[in-house]
C-alpha positions as MATLAB code, in Angstrom:
seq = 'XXXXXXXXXXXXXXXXXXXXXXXXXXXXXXXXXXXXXXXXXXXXXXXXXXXXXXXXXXXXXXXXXXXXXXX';
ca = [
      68.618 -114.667    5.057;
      68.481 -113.660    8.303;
      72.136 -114.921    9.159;
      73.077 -113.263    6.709;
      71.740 -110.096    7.636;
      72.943 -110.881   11.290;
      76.443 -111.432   10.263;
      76.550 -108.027    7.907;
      74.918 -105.968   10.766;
      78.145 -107.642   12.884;
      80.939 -106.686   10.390;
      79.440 -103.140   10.356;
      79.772 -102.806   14.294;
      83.601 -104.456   13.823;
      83.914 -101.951   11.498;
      83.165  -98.505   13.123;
      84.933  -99.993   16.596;
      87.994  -99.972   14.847;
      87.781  -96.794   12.698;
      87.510  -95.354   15.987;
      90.844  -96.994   17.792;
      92.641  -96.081   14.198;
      91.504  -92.460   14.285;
      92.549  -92.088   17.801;
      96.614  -94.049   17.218;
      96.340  -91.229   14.237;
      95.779  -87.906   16.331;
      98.565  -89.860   18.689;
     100.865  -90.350   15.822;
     100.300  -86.514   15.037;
     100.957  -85.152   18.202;
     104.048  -87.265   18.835;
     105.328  -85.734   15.525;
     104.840  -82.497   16.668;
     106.041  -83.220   19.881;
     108.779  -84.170   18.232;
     109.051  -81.022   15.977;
     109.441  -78.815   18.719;
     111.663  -80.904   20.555;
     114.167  -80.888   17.518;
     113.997  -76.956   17.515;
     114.674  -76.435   20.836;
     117.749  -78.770   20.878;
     119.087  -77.117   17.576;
     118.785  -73.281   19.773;
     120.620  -74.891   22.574;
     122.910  -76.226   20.440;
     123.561  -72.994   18.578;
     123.489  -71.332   21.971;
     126.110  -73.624   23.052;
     128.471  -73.133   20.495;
     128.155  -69.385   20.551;
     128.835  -69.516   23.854;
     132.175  -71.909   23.291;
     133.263  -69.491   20.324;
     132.829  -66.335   23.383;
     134.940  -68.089   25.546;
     137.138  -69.446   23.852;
     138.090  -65.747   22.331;
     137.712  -64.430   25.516;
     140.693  -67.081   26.479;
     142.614  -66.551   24.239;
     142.865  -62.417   24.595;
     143.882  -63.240   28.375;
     146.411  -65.904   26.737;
     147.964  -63.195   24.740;
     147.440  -60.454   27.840;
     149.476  -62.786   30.235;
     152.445  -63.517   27.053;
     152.880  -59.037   27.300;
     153.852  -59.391   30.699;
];
């Protein structure tokens, strides 16, 4: 009975050591997904930013285009 008892009171340390290491990947899984989140946004603005800025110039190059055809 004892063994017994021994071996339980064993599988219940095992058991809240690793609750802890799974509760910890968890919060790291989290924060890498937000991480991850933001770092999506951020590349979508620059992305927009970028185009908008291709769309400026390339109007802007093409009014000079049609500016240097007059003369």
């Amino acid at each position: 009975m004892k063994k017994l008892l021994m071996i339980l009171a064993l599988g219940a340390f095992v058991a809240c050591n690793d609750s802890a290491t799974s509760t910890e990947e968890t919060s790291d899984s989290l924060t890498n997904r937000v991480d991850s989140s933001a770092d999506a946004k951020i590349d979508s603005l620059e992305s927009k930013t970028d185009s908008l800025t291709n769309k400026i110039d390339s109007s802007r190059d093409a009014k000079i285009d049609t500016l240097q055809k007059k003369d």
